[in-house]
C-alpha positions in Angstrom: 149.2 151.9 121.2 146.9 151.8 123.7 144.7 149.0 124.8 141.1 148.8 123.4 138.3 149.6 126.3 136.7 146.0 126.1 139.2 143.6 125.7 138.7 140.6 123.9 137.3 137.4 126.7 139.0 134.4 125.5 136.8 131.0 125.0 136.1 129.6 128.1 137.2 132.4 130.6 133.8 133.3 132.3 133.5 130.0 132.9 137.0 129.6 134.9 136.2 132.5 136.8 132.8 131.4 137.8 133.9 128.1 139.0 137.0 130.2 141.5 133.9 132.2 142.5 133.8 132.7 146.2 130.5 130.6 147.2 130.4 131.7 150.6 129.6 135.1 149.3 126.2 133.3 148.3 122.6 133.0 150.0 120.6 129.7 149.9 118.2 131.5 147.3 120.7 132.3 145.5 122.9 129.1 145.1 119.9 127.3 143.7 119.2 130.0 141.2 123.0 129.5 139.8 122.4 125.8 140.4 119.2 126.2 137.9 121.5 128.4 135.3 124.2 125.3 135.5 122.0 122.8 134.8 119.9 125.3 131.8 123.8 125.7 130.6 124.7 121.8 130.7 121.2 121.1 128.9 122.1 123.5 126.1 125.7 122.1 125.9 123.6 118.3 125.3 121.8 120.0 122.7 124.7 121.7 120.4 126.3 118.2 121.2 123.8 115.9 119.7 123.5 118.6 116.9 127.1 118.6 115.9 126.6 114.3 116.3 123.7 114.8 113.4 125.1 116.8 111.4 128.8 114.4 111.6 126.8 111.0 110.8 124.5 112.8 108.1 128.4 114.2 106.7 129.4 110.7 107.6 126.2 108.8 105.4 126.5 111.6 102.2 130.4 110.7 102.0 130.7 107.4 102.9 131.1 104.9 100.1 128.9 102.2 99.7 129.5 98.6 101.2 
């Protein structure tokens, strides 16, 4: 059989090849734009973060027998 066209990127991937990204390659302009896109990235990380938190403690308070 032969391989599909788009094959499947596995969790995490881009990410491992942005960080063995040559940075040399990379004007000052253009450093702080990916600089911006990190931190707009690690802010949105925060946020699914304290979402999944919420959602555990209200799991957490629905379940949890009382003292």
């Amino acid at each position: 059989m032969d391989e599909p066209v788009n094959a499947r990127v596995l969790r995490g991937q881009r990410l491992a090849e942005a960080m063995r990204e040559d940075l040399e390659l990379y004007g000052v302009a253009e450093l702080e734009e990916r600089i911006e896109a990190l931190q707009a990235e690690v802010a949105r990380c925060r946020a699914q973060i304290e979402r999944k938190q919420a959602g555990r403690a209200a799991a957490d308070a629905l379940f949890s027998r009382p003292s």
